[in-house]
C-alpha positions, 0 to 999 in steps of 0.5 A, spaced: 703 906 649 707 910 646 704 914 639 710 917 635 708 921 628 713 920 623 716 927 619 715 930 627 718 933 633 714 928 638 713 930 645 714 924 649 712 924 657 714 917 661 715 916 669 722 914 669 725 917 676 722 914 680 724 907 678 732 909 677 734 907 683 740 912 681 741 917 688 746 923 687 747 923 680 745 925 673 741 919 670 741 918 663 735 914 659 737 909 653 731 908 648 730 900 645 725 899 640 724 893 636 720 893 631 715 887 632 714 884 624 722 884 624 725 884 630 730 891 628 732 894 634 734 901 634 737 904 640 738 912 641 738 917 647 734 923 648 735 929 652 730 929 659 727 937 658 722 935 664 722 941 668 719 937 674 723 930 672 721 928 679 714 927 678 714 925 670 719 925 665 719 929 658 723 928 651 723 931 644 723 924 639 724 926 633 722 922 627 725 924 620 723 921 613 730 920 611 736 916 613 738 922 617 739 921 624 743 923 630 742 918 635 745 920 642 740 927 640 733 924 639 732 924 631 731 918 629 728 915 623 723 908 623 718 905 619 711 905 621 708 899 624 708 897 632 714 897 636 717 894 643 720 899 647 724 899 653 728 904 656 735 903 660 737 908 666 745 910 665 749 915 667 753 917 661 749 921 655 751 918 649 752 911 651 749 907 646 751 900 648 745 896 653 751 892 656 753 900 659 746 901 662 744 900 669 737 898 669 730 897 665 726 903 668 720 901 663 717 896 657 712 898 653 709 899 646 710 904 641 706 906 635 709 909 629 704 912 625 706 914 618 700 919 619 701 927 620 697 930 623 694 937 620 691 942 624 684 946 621 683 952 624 675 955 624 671 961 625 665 960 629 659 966 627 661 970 633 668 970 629 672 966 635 677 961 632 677 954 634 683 949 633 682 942 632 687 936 630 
């Protein structure tokens, strides 16, 4: 699953690599959420920043408030609610067409949640201070 916080840079770890099948070239992933109450699909493409891709992959999704979006970057803008999710391996990095993909790589569910988070920061009575979500 899948837990994206709106009007936030969300942090999402998937194992895609070893379920490409790509040998020898540069793999690219598709998002496709679709939400469940409605059916809308949103497609966009997000930059892997693993530092290790062979063992887990990392991106950057990045949830706007706003209809501001820039979808073959990661920035994106959904409602909160529960959502399919389906990732497509490609070899180009700004295909935003599922026929263009080579494969789905994983299916799952994602959440939106319309929920920030806030960080509270303690001080403990030997003055060590203490983060907590």
């Amino acid at each position: 699953m899948i837990l994206l916080l709106q009007d936030t840079t969300n942090n999402v770890s998937l194992t895609l690599n070893e379920k490409t099948g790509l040998t020898g070239a540069t793999v690219y992933y598709l998002f496709e959420l679709e939400k469940k109450d409605t059916n809308q699909i949103k497609l966009f493409t997000a930059e892997d920043i693993s530092t290790c891709s062979n063992r887990f992959n990392l991106f950057e999704i990045t949830l706007t408030g706003s209809t501001s979006e820039n979808l073959t970057g990661g920035t994106i803008s959904l409602d909160a609610g529960q959502y399919n999710y389906k990732v497509y391996s490609m070899t180009g990095q700004t295909n935003l067409d599922v026929s263009a993909t080579t494969k789905t790589v994983e299916t799952g569910l994602a959440y939106v949640s319309a929920i920030t988070s806030t960080v509270i920061t303690y001080l403990t009575d030997n003055s060590e201070s203490k983060t907590y979500l």
